[in-house]
N, C-alpha and C positions, 0 to 999 in steps of 0.2 A: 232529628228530622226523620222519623222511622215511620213510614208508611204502615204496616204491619196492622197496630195497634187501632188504626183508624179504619182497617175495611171492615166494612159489613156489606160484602154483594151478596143478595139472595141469589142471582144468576149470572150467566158470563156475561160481564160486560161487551160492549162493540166493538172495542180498539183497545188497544192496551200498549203500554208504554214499559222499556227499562230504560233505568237513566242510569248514566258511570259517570264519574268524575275523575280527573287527573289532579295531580297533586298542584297546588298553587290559583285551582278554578274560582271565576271569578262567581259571587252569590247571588247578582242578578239576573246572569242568565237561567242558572240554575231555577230562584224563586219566581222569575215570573214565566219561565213555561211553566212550570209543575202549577202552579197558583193558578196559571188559565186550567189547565187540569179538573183542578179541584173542583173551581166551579160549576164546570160541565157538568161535574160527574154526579149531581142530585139535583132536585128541585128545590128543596128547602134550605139548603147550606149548614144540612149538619156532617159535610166531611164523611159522608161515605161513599163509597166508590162502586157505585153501582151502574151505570153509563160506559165509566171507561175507569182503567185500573194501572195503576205503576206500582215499578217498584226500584228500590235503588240498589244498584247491584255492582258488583265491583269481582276483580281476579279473587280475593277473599272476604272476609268479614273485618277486617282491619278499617279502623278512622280515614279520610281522607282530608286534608286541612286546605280550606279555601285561603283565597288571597289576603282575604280579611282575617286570617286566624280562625274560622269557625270550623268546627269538625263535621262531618258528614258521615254516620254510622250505615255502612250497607245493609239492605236487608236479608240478602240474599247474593252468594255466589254464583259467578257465572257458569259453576257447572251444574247447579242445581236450578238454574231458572228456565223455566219453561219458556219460548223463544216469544217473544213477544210481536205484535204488529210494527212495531219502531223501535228501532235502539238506540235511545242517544245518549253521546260521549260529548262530555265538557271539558273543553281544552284550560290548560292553565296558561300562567307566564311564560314569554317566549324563553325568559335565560333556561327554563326547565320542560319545555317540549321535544329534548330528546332522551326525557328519562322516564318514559310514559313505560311501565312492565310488558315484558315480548308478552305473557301471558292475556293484556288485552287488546293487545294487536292483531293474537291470534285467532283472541275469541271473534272480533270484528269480522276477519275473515271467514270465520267457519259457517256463521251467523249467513252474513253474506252471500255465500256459496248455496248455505239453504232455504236461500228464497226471502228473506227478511231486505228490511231497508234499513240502512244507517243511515244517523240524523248527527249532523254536527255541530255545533256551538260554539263561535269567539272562534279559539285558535284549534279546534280541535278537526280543519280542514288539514292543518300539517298533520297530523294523527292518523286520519285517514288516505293521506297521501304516502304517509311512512307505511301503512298496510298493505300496499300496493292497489290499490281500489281507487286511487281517479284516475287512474292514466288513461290518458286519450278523452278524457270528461272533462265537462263544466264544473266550476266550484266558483265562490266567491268567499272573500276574505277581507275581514277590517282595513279600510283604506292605508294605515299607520303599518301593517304589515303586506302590502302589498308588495315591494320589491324584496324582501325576503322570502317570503314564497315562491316567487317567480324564480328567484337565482337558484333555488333549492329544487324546485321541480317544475321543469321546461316542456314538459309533457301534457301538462295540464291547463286547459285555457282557462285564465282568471281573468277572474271582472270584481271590484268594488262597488258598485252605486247599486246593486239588489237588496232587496227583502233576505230573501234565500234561494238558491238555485237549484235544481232539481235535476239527475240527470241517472238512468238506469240503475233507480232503487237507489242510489246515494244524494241525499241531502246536506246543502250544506248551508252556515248562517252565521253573520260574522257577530251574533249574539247582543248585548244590552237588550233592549227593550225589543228589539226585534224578534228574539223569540219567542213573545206574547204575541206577532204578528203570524209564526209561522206555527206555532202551539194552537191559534184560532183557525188556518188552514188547513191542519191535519185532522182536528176536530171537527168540522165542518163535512169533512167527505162522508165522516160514519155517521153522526150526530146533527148533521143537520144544522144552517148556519145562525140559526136564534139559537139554537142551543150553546154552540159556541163561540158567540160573542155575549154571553150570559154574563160572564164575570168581570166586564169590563166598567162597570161604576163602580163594584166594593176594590177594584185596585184605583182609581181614579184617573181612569184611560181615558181621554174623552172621543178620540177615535180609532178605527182599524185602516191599519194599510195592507188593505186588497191586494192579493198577486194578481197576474193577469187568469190563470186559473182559474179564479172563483166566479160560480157564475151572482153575472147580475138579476133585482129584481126590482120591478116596479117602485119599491119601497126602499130602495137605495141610496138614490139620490139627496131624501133627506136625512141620512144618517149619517153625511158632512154637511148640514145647512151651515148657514154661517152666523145663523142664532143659536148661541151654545147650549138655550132654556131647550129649542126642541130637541138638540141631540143630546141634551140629558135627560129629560123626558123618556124619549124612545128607549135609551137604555134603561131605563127604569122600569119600563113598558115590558123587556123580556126578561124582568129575572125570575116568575114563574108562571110560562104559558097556560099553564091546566087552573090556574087561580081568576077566579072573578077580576076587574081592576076596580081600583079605588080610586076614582080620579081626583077625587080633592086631597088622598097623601099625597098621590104626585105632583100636585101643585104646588103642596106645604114644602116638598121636599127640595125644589130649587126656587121655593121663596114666592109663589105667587099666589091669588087667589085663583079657584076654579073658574070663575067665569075669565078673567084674565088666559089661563093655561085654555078655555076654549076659544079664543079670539085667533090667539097668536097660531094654532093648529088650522083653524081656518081660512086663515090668512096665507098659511106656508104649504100646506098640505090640501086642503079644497075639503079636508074632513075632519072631524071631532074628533078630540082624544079615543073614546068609544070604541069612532069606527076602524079607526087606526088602527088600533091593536086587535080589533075584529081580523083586519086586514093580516097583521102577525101571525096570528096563530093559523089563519085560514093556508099561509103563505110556509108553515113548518106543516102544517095537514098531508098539503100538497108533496112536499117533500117526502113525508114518511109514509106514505103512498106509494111514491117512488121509489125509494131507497131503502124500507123495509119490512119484514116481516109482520107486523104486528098487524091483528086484526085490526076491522075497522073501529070497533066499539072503544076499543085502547087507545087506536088514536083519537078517539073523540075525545075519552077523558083527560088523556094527556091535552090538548089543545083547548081545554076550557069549555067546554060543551056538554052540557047536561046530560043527554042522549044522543045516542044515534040519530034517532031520526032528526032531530033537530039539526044536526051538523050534515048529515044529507042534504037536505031543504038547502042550508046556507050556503054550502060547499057548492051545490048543484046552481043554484044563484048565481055565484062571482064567477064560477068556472065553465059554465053550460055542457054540464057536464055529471053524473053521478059520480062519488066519491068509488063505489065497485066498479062505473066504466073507465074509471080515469085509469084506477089500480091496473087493468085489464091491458088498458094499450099503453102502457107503462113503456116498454121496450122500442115501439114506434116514435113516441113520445119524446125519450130521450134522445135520439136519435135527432 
C-alpha cells in the first residue's frame, strides 16, 4: 500500500494528509478514509494525487501488521515528513494500546505544538490521550470501549453516539465506516462538498452522515430521498463535474430507461436529470468562488462549461449575481 509510486501532482495539492498506524489497526478504517482520499483527489480516477496528497508514515520504515495480518509499508519517516494539514493515527487492539512507540507519541506532540491537527481512528483516542493532548477535551470513542476509557482518563469528557468530535485541533472518530464519514468532512472544507463525496458509488456508499458542521444546500435534501434510484443517480451525477452528462448511462446504470430516470426526477426533484446536475456543478462554482484561488475561466472548465462567458450568463441567472461580483463580496458573504 505505498503511496509513493502512485503520485503524480503537477502542483501542491489543497490538503494533505499523514497517516500512521499502530501495531494490530484494524484495515477498514484505514481503507476507507484513504479510499475517500483517492477519489477526491482526480477527476478521472487514475489514482493521482493532485487535489489532495497522503502519505503513510510511521517512527520508521519498518511493516506495520494490521489486525487482519496485512502489512502496511511506511512511506516515509516521521522525521522526514514534511508536516502535513492532518495527521492521522490508527489505533489498534485494546490488549496492545499500551505498546504504541514513545517515538510517536512524541512525534503527535511536537506535530501538535506546531500548529497541525490530530485525527484519530478506532482506538487511537487512548493514543492520543496517553500523549497528553485531550485533557480538559471532547473525544468520542467506540461504544464497546467506552468504560475503559473513562476509567483510564477522567479528565476527558467522552461521548459514544457521534460521527467524530472535534475539539482544538484534535480529532477524534471511533472508526469503521465512519471514517468515510469524517475523511468526506475534512475534504469538503478545501475541496469542496461534490468534490468530496465524489467517491461514494465506486465504494458503494449509498449515503453520507452529515456533521452538524457541513453546511447545507438546496440540493441536500435529495441526497437521502428515500428512492434509492435518485440517490444513486445523483451520485452518479458527481463523479466528473467538468464532464458533459450522459443521461441515458445513467439510466442504464441503475437499470432504467432514460425517459423512466426523467419522470422519476421530475416527480422527486420539480427538475430533469439536466437540470439537476446543471444545479451541481453551478453549486461547486459557487463554492470555488468562495473558497478558492482559481481564476474564473478554471472554474468554468472544472464545472462543465464550455467558456466563460457562458458560465457568467448561467451562474449570473441562478445567482443574480456576476460570477466576479459574487467572487468580490465573498467575505460578506460568508459571513
Amino acid at each position: 500500500m505505498n503511496s509513493a509510486s502512485q503520485r503524480e501532482s503537477p502542483s501542491k495539492p489543497e490538503i494533505s494528509f499523514g497517516l500512521t498506524m499502530t501495531h494490530t489497526f484494524p484495515i477498514l478504517a484505514l481503507s476507507g478514509f484513504v479510499d475517500t482520499l483517492r477519489h477526491a483527489a482526480d477527476d478521472d480516477n487514475r489514482n493521482r494525487q493532485i487535489y489532495c496528497r497522503w502519505d503513510i508514515c510511521g517512527p520508521d520504515r519498518l511493516p506495520v501488521t494490521s489486525s487482519a495480518g496485512i502489512k502496511v509499508y511506511p512511506d516515509v519517516a516521521f522525521r522526514d515528513l514534511a508536516d502535513p494539514d492532518y495527521l492521522v493515527i490508527v489505533g489498534g487492539l485494546m490488549p496492545h494500546i499500551d505498546q504504541v512507540p514513545s517515538a510517536t507519541l512524541k512525534y503527535l506532540r511536537e506535530y501538535h505544538e506546531r500548529g497541525g491537527t490530530v485525527v484519530g481512528l478506532c482506538t487511537a483516542s487512548f493514543i492520543i490521550a496517553q500523549a497528553g493532548l485531550l485533557k480538559g477535551k471532547h473525544a468520542v470513542v467506540h461504544h464497546r470501549h467506552r468504560r475503559d476509557f473513562i476509567e483510564r482518563y477522567k479528565n476527558v469528557q467522552v461521548s459514544s453516539r457521534d460521527i467524530f468530535v472535534e475539539d482544538e485541533r484534535i480529532i477524534t472518530c471511533p472508526g469503521g465506516t465512519a471514517s468515510i464519514d469524517l475523511a468526506i468532512n475534512l475534504l469538503a472544507r478545501k475541496l469542496g462538498r461534490q468534490r468530496a463525496l465524489k467517491g461514494l458509488v465506486e465504494m458503494s456508499v449509498d449515503r453520507f452522515r452529515a456533521s452538524t458542521d457541513m453546511a447545507m444546500t438546496p440540493l441536500t435534501k435529495y441526497e437521502t430521498s428515500a428512492d434509492g434510484r435518485i440517490r444513486m443517480a445523483i451520485q452518479l451525477m458527481r463523479e466528473d463535474l467538468s464532464q458533459p452528462l450522459d443521461v441515458s448511462e445513467i439510466a442504464a446504470s441503475i437499470g432504467m430507461s432514460t425517459s423512466q430516470l426523467h419522470r422519476i426526477f421530475i416527480g422527486h426533484t420539480g427538475m430533469s436529470p439536466g437540470k439537476f446536475r446543471r444545479s451541481m456543478q453551478l453549486e461547486h462554482a459557487r463554492w470555488l468562488l468562495l473558497n478558492s484561488d482559481r481564476n474564473i475561466t478554471q472554474i468554468a472548465m472544472d464545472t462543465g462549461f464550455s467558456d466563460p462567458a457562458h458560465f457568467s450568463r448561467t451562474f449570473s441567472k441562478s445567482y443574480k449575481v456576476s460570477p466576479r461580483s459574487y467572487r468580490s463580496q465573498r467575505v460578506s458573504l460568508a459571513e
